[in-house]
BAKOL-691799 format. One record per residue (C-alpha): z negated, x, y negated. Coordinates in steps of 0.2 Angstrom, whole numbers, plus 5000, padded with zeros to 4 digits. Layout:
N
+------+------+-------+
!   up ! east ! north !
+------+------+-------+
!    Z !    X !     Y !
...
+------+------+-------+
***
This chain:
173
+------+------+-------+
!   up ! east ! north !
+------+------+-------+
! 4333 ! 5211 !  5126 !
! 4349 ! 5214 !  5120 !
! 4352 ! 5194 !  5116 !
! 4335 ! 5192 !  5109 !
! 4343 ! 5206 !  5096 !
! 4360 ! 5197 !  5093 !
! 4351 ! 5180 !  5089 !
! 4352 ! 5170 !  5075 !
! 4337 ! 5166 !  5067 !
! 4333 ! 5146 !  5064 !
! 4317 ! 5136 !  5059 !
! 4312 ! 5127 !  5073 !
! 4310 ! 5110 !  5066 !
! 4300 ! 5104 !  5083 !
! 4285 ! 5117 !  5078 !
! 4280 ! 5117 !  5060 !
! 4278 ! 5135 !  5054 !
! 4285 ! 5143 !  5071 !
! 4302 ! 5153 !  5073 !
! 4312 ! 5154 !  5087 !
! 4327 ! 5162 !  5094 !
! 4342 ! 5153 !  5095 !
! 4354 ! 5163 !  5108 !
! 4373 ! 5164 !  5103 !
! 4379 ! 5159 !  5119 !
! 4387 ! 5140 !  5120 !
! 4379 ! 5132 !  5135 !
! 4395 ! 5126 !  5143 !
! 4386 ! 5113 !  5157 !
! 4376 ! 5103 !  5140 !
! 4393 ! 5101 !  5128 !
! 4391 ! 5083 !  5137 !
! 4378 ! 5079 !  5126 !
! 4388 ! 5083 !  5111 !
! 4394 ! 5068 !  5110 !
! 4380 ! 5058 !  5111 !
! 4372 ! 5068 !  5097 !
! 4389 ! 5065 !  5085 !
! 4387 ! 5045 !  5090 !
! 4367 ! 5047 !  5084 !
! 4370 ! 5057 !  5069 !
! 4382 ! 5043 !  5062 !
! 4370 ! 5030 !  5067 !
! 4356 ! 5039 !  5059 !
! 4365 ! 5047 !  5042 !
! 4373 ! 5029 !  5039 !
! 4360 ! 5019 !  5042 !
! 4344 ! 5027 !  5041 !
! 4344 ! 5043 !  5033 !
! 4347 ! 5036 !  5015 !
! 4336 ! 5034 !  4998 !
! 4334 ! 5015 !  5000 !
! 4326 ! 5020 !  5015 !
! 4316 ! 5032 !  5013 !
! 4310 ! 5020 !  4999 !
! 4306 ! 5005 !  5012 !
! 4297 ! 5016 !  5022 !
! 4284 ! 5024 !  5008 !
! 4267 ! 5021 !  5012 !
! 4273 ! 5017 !  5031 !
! 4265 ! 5028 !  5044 !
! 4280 ! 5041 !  5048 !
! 4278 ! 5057 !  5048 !
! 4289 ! 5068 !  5038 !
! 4291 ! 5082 !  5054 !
! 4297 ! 5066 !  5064 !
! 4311 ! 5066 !  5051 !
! 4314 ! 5082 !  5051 !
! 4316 ! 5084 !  5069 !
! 4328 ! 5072 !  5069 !
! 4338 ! 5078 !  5055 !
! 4340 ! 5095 !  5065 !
! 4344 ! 5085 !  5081 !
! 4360 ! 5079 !  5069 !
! 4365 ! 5095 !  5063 !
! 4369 ! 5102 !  5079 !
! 4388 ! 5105 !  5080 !
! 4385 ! 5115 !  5097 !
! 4373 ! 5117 !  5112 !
! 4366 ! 5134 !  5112 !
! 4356 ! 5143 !  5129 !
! 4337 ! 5135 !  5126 !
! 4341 ! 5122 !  5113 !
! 4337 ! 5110 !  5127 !
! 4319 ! 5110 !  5125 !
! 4323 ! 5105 !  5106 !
! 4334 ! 5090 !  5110 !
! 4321 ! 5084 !  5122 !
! 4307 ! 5086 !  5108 !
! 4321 ! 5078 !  5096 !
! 4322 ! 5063 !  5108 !
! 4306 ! 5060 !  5110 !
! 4304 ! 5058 !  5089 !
! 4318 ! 5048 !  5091 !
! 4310 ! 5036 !  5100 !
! 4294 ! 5035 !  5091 !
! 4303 ! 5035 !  5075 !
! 4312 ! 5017 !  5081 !
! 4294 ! 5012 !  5088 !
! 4285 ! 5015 !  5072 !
! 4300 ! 5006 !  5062 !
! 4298 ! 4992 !  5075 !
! 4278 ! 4989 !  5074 !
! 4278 ! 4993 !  5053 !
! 4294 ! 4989 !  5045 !
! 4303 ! 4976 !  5054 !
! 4288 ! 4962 !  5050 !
! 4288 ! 4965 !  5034 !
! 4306 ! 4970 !  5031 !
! 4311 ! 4956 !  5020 !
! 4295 ! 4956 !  5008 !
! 4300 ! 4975 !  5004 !
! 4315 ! 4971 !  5000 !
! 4313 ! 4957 !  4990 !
! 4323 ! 4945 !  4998 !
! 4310 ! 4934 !  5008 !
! 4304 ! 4916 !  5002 !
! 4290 ! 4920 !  5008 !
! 4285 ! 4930 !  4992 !
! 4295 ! 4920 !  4976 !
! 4286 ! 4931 !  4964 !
! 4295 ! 4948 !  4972 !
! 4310 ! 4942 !  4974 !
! 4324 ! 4952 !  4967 !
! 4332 ! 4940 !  4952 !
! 4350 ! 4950 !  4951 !
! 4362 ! 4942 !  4965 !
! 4373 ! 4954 !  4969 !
! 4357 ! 4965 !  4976 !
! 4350 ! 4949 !  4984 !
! 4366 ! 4947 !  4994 !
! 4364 ! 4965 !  4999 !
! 4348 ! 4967 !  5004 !
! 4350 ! 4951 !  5014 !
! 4364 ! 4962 !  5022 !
! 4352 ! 4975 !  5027 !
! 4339 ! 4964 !  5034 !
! 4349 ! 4957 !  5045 !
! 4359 ! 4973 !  5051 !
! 4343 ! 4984 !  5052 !
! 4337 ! 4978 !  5069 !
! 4353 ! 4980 !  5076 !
! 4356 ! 4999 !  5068 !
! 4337 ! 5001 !  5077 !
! 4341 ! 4996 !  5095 !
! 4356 ! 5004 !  5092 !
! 4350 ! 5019 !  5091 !
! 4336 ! 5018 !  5102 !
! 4352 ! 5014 !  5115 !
! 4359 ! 5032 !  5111 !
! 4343 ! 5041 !  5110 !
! 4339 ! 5032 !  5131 !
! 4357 ! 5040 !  5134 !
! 4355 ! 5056 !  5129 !
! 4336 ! 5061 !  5136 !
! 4345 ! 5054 !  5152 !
! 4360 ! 5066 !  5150 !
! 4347 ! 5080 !  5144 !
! 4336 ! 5076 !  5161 !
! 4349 ! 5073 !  5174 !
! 4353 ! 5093 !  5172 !
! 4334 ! 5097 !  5165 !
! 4323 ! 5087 !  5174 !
! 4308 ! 5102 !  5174 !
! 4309 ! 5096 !  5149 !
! 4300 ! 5080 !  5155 !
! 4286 ! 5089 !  5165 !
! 4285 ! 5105 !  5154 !
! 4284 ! 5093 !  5137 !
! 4270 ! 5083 !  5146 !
! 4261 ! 5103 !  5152 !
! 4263 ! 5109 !  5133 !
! 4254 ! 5090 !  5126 !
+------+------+-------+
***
């Protein structure tokens, strides 16, 4: 009781209007997967997490909690005692984040950003932006498989030491 007591308070961004305690104690056996969340959070704040983007993607079926998770999942500079259960959730966004970005944006990538022949009449007249946005939809997809590379790497860390997340996340759905 006396941890509960000492406990910061946090917004769980997994559960929309719940709270939850985060412990103070560092989990020493989960500072492996540290590493893994700094390579995802430089991934995702370079390359997703930007005003173009969220432009590209307005009117696109994500879900403003799966961003959200995910923006909590890249602002963790330290594991704490039951966090694992929130970078399993995280992961999970993760992944249907990249699926839903796959499905709905990537077909259509180009038209949004006005570089595709495709549709003359949108196309963007200054040249400098049409260089750029070429830029992007050709790095896009592989900033996408990218990240869905380091998100299959850390629920494989996070369940080779929590294998009971899979089957509790499953239980709570």
């Amino acid at each position: 009781m006396q941890q509960l007591v000492e406990a910061r308070r946090l917004r769980q961004p997994g559960a929309a209007g719940l709270w939850w305690e985060r412990r103070p104690e560092i989990a020493a056996d989960n500072e492996h997967l540290l590493p893994v969340i700094r390579r995802i959070r430089q991934v995702f704040e370079d390359h997703f997490d930007r005003t173009w983007f969220s432009i590209v993607i307005d009117g696109l079926p994500i879900d403003f909690k799966t961003i959200r998770v995910i923006r909590g999942l890249v602002a963790l500079e330290s594991v704490h005692e039951g966090d694992q259960r929130f970078i399993y959730e995280a992961a999970l966004e993760l992944n249907r984040f990249v699926g839903l970005v796959r499905k709905y944006l990537l077909p259509v990538l180009k038209e949004r950003l006005g570089v595709s022949p495709l549709a003359p009449q949108q196309m963007v007249k200054d040249r400098n932006q049409y260089i750029l946005r070429r830029l992007v939809a050709y790095t896009l997809p592989v900033n996408l498989q990218q990240l869905s590379e380091l998100t299959r790497e850390l629920r494989g860390r996070l369940l080779e030491r929590h294998p009971g997340l899979e089957q509790a996340s499953r239980a709570s759905a």
